[in-house]
C-alpha positions in Angstrom: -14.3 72.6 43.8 -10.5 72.7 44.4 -8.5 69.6 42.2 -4.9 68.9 43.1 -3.6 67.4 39.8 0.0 65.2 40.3 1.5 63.9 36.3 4.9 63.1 35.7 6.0 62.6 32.5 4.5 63.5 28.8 1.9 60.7 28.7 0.7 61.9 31.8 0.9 65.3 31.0 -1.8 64.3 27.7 -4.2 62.4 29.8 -3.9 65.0 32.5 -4.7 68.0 29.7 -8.1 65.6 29.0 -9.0 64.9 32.4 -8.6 68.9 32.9 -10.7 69.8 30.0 -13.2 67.4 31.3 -12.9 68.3 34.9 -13.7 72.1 33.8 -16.7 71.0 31.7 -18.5 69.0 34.6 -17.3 71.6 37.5 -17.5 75.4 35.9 -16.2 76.7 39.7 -13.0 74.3 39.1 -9.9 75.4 40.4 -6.8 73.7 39.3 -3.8 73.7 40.9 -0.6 70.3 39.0 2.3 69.3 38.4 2.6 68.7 34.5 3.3 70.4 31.6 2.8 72.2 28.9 -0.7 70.1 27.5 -1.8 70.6 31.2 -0.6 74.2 31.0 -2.2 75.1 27.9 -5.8 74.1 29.6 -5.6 76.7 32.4 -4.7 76.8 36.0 -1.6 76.9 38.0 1.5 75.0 37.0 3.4 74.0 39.9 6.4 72.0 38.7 6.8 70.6 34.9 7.6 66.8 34.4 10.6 68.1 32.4 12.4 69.2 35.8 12.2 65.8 37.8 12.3 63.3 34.5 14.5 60.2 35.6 14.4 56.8 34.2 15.8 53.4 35.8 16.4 52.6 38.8 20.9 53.6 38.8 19.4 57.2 37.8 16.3 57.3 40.7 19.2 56.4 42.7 21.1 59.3 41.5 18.7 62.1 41.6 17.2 60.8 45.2 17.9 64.2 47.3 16.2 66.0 44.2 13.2 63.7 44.7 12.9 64.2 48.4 13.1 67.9 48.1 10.4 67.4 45.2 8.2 65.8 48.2 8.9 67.6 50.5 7.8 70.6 48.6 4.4 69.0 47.2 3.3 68.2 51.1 4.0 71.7 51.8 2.2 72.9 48.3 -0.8 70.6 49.0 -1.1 72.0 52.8 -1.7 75.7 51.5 -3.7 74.4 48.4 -6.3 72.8 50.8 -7.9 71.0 47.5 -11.4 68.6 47.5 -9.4 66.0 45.9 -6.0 64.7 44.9 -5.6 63.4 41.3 -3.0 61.2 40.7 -2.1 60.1 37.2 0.8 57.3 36.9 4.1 58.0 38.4 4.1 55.9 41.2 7.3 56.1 42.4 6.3 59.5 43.2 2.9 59.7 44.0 2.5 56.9 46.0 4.5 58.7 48.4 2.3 61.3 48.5 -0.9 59.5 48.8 0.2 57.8 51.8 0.7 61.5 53.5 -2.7 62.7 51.9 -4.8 60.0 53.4 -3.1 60.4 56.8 -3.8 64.0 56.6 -7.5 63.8 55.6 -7.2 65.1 52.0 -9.7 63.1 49.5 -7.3 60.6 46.9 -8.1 59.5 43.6 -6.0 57.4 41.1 -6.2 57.5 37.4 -3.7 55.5 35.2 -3.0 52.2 37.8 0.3 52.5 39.0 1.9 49.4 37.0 1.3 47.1 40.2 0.1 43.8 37.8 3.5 44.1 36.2 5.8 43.8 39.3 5.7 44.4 42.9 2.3 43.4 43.6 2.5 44.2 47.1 2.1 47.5 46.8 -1.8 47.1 46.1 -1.6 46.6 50.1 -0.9 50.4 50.3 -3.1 51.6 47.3 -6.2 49.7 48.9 -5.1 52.0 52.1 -4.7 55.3 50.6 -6.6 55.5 47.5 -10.0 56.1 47.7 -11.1 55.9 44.1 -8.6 54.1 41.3 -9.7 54.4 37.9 -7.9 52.0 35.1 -7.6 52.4 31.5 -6.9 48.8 30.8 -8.8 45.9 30.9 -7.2 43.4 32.3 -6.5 45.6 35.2 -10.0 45.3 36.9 -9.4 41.9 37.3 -6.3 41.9 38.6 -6.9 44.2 41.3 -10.2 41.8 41.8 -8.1 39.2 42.8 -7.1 41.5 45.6 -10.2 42.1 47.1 -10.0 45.9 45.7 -12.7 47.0 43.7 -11.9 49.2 41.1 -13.6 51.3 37.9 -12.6 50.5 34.1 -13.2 54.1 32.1 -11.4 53.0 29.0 -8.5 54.8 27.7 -7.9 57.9 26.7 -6.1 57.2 23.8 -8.7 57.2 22.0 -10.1 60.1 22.6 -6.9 61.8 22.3 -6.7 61.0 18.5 -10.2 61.0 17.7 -10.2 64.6 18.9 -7.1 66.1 17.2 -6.9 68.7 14.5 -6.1 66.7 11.6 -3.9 67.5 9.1 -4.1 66.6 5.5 -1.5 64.4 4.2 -0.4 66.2 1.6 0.0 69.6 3.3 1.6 67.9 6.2 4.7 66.3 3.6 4.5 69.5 2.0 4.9 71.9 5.0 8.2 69.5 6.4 9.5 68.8 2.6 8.8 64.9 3.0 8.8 64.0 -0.9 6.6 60.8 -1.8 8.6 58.2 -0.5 7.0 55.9 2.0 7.8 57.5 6.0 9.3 54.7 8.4 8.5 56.5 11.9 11.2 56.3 14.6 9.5 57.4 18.1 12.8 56.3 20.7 10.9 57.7 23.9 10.6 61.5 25.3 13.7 61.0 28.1 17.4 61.7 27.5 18.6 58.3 28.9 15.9 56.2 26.6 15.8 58.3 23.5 20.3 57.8 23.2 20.2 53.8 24.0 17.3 53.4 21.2 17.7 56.3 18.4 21.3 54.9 17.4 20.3 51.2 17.1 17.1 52.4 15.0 19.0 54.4 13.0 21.4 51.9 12.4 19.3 50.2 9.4 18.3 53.7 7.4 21.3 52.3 4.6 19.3 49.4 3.8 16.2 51.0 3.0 17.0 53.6 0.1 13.5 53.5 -1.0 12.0 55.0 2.0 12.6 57.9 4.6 13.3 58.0 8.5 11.5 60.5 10.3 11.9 61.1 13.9 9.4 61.8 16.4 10.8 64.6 18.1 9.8 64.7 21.9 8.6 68.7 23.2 10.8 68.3 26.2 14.0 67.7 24.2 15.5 69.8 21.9 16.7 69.1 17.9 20.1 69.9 18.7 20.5 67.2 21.0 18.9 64.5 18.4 21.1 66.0 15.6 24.1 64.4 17.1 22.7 60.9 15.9 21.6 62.0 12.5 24.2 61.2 9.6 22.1 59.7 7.1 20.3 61.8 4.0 17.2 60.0 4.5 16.6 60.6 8.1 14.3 63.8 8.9 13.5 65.4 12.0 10.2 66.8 13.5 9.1 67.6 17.1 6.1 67.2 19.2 3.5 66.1 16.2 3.9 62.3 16.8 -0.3 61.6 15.5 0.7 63.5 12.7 3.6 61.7 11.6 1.7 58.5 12.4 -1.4 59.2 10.4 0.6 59.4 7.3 3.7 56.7 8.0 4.1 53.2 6.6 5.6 51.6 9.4 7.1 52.9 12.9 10.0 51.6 15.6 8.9 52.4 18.7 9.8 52.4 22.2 7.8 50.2 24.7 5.6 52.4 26.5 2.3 54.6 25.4 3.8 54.8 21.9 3.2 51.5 21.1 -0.8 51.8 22.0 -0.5 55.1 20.0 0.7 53.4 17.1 -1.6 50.7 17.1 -4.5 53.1 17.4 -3.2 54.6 14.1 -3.3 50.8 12.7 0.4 51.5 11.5 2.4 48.1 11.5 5.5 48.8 14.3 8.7 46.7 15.6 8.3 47.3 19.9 12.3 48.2 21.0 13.2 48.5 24.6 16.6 48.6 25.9 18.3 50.0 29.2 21.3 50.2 31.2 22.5 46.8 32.5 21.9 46.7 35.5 18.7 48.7 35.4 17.7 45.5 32.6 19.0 43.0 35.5 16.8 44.3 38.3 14.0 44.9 36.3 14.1 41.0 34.8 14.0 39.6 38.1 11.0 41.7 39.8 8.8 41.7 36.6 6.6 39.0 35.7 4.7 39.5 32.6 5.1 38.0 29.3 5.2 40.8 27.5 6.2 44.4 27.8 4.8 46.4 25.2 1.1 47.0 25.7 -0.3 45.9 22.8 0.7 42.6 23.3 -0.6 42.8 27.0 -3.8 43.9 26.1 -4.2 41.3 23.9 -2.9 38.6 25.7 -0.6 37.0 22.9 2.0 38.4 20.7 0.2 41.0 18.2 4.0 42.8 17.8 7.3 41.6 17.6 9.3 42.5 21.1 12.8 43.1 20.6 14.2 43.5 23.8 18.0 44.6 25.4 20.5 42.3 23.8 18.0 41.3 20.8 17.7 44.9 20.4 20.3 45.0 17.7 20.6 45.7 13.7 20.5 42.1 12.5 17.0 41.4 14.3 15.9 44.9 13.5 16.1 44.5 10.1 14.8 41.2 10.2 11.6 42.4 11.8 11.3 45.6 9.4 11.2 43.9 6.3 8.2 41.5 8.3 6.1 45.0 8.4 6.6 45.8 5.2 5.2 42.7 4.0 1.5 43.1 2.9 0.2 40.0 4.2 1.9 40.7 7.8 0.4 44.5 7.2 -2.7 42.8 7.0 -3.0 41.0 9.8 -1.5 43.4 12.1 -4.6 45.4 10.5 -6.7 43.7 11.9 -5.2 42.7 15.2 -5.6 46.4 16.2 -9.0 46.8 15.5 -9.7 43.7 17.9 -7.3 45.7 20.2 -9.3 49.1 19.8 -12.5 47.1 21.3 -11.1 45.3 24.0 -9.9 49.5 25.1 -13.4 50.6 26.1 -14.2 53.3 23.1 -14.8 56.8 23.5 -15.4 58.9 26.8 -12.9 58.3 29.2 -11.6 61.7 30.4 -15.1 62.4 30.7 -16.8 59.4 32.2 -13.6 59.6 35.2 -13.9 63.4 35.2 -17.8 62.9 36.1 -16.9 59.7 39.0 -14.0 62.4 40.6 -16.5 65.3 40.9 -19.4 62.9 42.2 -17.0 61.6 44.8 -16.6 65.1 46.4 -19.3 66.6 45.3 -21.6 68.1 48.6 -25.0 66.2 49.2 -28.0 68.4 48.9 
C-alpha cells in the first residue's frame, strides 16, 4: 500500500521514524512517500521536504513566512495528486496539515490523524473540521479521548510513543558517555531550550543566566540536529557550560536535573524521572494572543497529564533569573527529588505503556487494507 506521511517539526519527525518502522513491519509492499526529516529519512522512502525548511514559530513569524507556506501547499496538493497514496498520515502540525486534509477529503484521498492537533488547548472549533475531514484520529494522551467525546467524535487512545522511543534506544553507559564528551564527575544540569531558532535564543540566555551560582555542577546543552554549534556558541561564556547535539536521552539518562522548554521535552524528561524547572517564553505579542485564545491551566504536559502541578511553570515574565534560581535549588533538594520521583511514575501509567507506533501502524493499514 501507498502511505503519504505529512511531520513538521523534530517531535514529529521521531514519532513519524516509529510509525514508519512500524508501518513497514505490518505492510512489507509499503511505499512511503513524507515530509520530515532526517529520523524519517534514515527509515527509507522518499523525502519530500524536511521540517528544517518550513520551521516557524508564533503567530508574528507564521505571519511572516505566509507566501512560503502557501507555496509549501500548494506544492504538497500537487505532490499528493501524482503520489495517488491509500492513505494520508498526518502527524501534528496543524496549522499546516489541516489545510491539507480539508483538500484530501474533498478529493477522495483516505485521511488519518496521529498526534491530535492541540484543539483541547484552544480553538476548539476546529474539531468541526476534523470530524469532517479526518477519518481516523489517533491520540497519544489521555485526556484527549474525552475531550473529543464531548464532541460527539469518537476517537482511538494508542498511548504515546514516548515510551517506546526510550525504551528502544541504544543505550550508552554512563561512564563512557562522560568520558567520550570530557564531562568530569560533577553532577550535569541539562539545559534543552527547544530545536527552533526563535525559541532556542529567548530561553538559552535566561537559563544560562544562573550557571555562576552553581560552581559545583556543570551545564550541558542539548544541542538540537537542525541547528548548528556555531550558532549556540554565541550564548556560551561560562567554563562550566558544555555543548552536545542531537543525543538529548543520552544526556538525560545521566543528568541531575534539566531546564526545559514546554513542549515534548518536558514528557521526555519526565520519562527519564529527572527532576526539571518547565520555561516558556515568547515574543510579546505572540504571548498576548496566545493568553487570550488558550484556556488550560497548565502548559507543560506533564502537568496536563496529570491534572495538577507535578512541575513548576515558569512562564514569560516569571521566566527570569531570580525565579529560576529559586526553582533550581527546589530540584536539587532530595525530598522534592523524591517526590517528583514518584509523580512520574504515576505519569508513565496514566501514558498507556508500550506499543503505540505499532498498535496505530496496525489500525492505519486495517483502515485501507482491501476486504477478501
Amino acid at each position: 500500500m501507498k502511505y503519504y506521511i505529512i511531520a513538521g517539526e523534530a517531535s514529529g519527525d521521531l514519532h513519524g521514524s516509529n510509525l514508519m518502522k512500524a508501518l513497514k513491519a505490518e505492510d512489507a509492499n509499503a511505499e512511503i512517500r513524507f515530509w520530515g526529516g532526517d529520523l524519517m529519512q534514515a527509515v527509507g522512502g522518499t523525502l519530500v521536504k524536511h521540517y528544517k525548511e518550513r520551521a516557524f514559530m508564533g503567530f508574528i513569524e507564521v505571519i511572516m513566512n505566509l507566501n512560503k507556506i502557501f507555496k509549501d501547499i500548494s506544492f504538497c496538493k500537487n505532490d499528493i495528486s501524482s503520489f495517488k497514496p491509500d492513505v494520508i498520515v498526518f502527524i501534528d502540525n496543524s496549522g499546516f496539515n489541516l489545510r491539507i486534509a480539508k483538500w484530501a477529503k474533498e478529493a477522495g484521498f483516505k485521511t488519518s490523524y496521529y498526534i491530535s492537533p492541540q484543539v483541547w488547548a484552544s480553538r476548539a472549533s476546529r474539531v468541526k473540521a476534523i470530524k469532517r475531514d479526518i477519518d481516523n484520529m489517533y491520540v497519544i494522551l489521555p485526556f484527549v479521548k474525552p475531550f473529543y467525546k464531548k464532541h460527539d467524535y469518537d476517537v482511538t487512545f494508542v498511548g504515546h510513543p514516548l515510551i517506546d522511543a526510550i525504551a528502544n534506544r541504544k543505550q550508552v553507559g554512563v561512564l563512557k558517555f562522560r568520558e567520550d564528551h570530557q564531562l568530569g564527575e560533577k553532577p550535569i544540569i541539562a539545559l534543552l531550550p527547544g530545536s527552533r531558532k526563535q525559541e532556542i535564543t529567548k530561553m538559552l540566555s535566561v537559563m544560562l543566566s544562573v550557571v555562576d551560582e552553581y560552581t559545583t555542577h556543570q551545564f550541558v546543552i542539548a544541542g538540537a540536529p537542525s541547528q548548528d554549534y556555531s550558532f549556540y556558541e554565541t550564548f556560551i561564556k561560562a567554563n562550566n557550560v558544555k555543548f552536545i547535539s542531537n543525543k538529548t536521552y543520552d544526556l538525560l539518562s545521566v543528568s541531575t536535573a534539566a531546564l526545559v522548554t514546554s513542549g515534548t521535552a518536558t514528557l521526555e524528561t519526565a520519562l527519564f524521572k529527572i527532576p526539571q524547572v518547565v520555561c516558556y517564553k515568547g515574543s510579546t505579542i505572540s504571548y498576548q494572543i496566545a493568553k487570550r485564545i488558550i484556556t488550560l491551566k497548565f502548559i507543560s504536559l506533564v502537568n496536563l497529564v496529570m491534572d495538577r502541578e507535578v512541575v513548576t511553570e515558569l512562564i514569560q515574565n516569571d521566566f527570569n533569573k531570580k525565579n529560576l534560581k529559586k526553582e533550581l535549588d527546589k530540584i536539587l533538594d532530595p525530598e522534592t527529588r523524591t517526590k517528583l520521583f514518584l509523580d512520574y511514575y504515576e505519569l508513565e501509567k496514566k501514558l498507556g505503556g508500550v506499543g503505540a507506533s505499532k498498535k496505530t501502524a496496525s489500525l492505519i493499514y486495517k483502515s485501507i487494507k482491501p476486504s477478501l
